[in-house]
Steps between C-alpha positions, in 0.01 A plus 500: 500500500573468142345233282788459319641285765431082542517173750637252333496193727900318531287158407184407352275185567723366152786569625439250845372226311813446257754528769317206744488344122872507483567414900308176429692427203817505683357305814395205233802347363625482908189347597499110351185301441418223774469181356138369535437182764404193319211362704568193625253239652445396868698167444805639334549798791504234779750301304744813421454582886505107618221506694321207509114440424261337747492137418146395399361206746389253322213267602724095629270299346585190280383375189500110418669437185311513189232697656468853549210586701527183770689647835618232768304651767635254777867610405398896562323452798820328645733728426326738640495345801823380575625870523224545798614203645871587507400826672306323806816292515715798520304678745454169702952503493476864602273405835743272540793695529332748727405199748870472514549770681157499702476660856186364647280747646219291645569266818382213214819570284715540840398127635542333097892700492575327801414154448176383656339379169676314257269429246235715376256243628515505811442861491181508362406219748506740780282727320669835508428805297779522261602869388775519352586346125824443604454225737365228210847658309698344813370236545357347114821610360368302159188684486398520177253775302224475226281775342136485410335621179202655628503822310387507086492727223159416206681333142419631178340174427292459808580322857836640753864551494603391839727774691665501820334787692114623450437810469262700605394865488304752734365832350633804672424838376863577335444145351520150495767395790586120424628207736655187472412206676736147507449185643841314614518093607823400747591120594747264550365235354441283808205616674555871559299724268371874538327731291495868477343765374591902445442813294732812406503748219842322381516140423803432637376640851185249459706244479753559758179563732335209416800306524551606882112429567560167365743393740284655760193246403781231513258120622597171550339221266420172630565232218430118455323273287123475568437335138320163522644424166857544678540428858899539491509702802754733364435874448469605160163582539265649756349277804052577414290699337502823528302865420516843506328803287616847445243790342292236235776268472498182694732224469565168589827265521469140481782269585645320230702200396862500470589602159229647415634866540297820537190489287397865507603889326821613484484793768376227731788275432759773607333508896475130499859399336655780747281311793662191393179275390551353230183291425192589535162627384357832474089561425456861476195689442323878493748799317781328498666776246524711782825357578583680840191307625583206353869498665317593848252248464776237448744620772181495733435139460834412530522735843173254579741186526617622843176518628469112654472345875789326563792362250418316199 
């Protein structure tokens, strides 16, 4: 081969650069600049979108006027109550409705559908077992429900905030598995009271057990007036003396003169007003802030009244 012949390449490494040079040039002027977002804050995107915020809970406490840091304590504590209160209530009306309805299933519930006791007295004069709730529904139509406090929560400044279920907790090895406990009164007002006493993981469940159990435990109370001070003969009160004792607790009722009214706590108030005694005295001594013991203690003396030779 000669040397007078050369490769001269079509394009050099210059020669690529200035024509992508000039292809981005022309794809510029097509391509328009995006506006930049504005960051906006949290608030103002859930108002564009209309979404609305979690409402912050705010502690129902009330302040007297004039001063800030004084709280009517008494005014809180009721209010939360009532709502409790207005749920035994409902769940008492929806026991109700079911008894409507009932289909006995023991030979008990068979003999009361038919007729052969009229009153709920002379039922538990003949001693039988009663299991089924719905039986005190037929025949105490105005049965009427109360809940007991026995469950509390420590205050920031010291003592207990009174709930309507305890609970409790057991250790398991996945964790702490809780249950709740309630304590439900039932009476009529005139002589027939009953107590029971249930747990659940739910507190609705509790009560609706307890509820049932109650009715189960339904007694008969034998009232008079066994005051010295009174001697009507009437029964607004209770005939003697009488005591029981649950765990440490023991208690004793006195019988009273008539207008005195029930001198004793409030949870012991709601068995005896839904007994229907209204006078009379109550000495109690041991824990009495154990308050399931206290309401056991109480129902047992007044299950003692029944417990006499002959008719007073």
């Amino acid at each position: 081969m000669s040397s007078d012949l050369l490769f001269v390449p079509l394009t050099d490494s210059n020669g690529k650069r200035a024509e992508h040079m000039a292809e981005e040039k022309k794809k510029a002027p097509e391509e328009k600049e995006k506006p930049k977002e504005e960051k906006t804050p949290m608030v103002a995107r859930h108002i564009e979108q209309k979404i609305d915020l979690p409402e912050r809970k705010l502690p129902q406490k009330r302040l007297l006027r004039g001063e800030t840091d004084v709280v009517k304590e008494e005014e809180v504590q009721e209010e939360e109550r009532k709502p409790r209160e207005e749920e035994v209530q409902a769940v008492g009306r929806e026991l109700r409705e079911q008894a409507r309805g009932w289909l006995p299933k023991t030979s008990l519930g068979q003999r009361v559908i038919k007729g052969e006791f009229k009153t709920i007295d002379d039922l538990l004069r003949t001693g039988e077992l009663i299991m089924e709730p719905e039986i005190i529904d037929y025949l105490v139509p105005d049965l009427k429900s109360d809940i007991v406090y026995i469950g509390g929560s420590p205050g920031k400044g010291g003592g207990i905030r009174r709930t309507a279920t305890k609970r409790t907790a057991r250790m398991h090895k996945s964790g702490r598995r809780f249950k709740l406990t309630s304590v439900i009164v039932v009476g009529n007002e005139d002589g027939i009271i009953g107590i029971g006493k249930a747990s659940s993981r739910e507190h609705k469940t509790a009560i609706e057990k307890a509820m049932e159990q109650a009715k189960l435990n339904v007694i008969s109370v034998k009232k008079g007036c066994g005051s010295w001070e009174c001697g009507c003969g009437g029964e607004h009160s209770i005939p003697f003396r009488a005591d029981a004792s649950c765990g440490s607790v023991k208690v004793t009722l006195i019988p009273a003169p008539k207008g005195l009214g029930t001198v004793a706590s409030d949870p012991v108030k709601k068995v005896l007003n839904l007994a229907g005694i209204r006078d009379v005295w109550v000495k109690a001594s041991g824990n009495t802030h154990a308050r399931a013991n206290l309401i056991y203690a109480v129902f047992g003396a007044l299950k003692s009244l029944n417990r006499t030779k002959g008719d007073l």
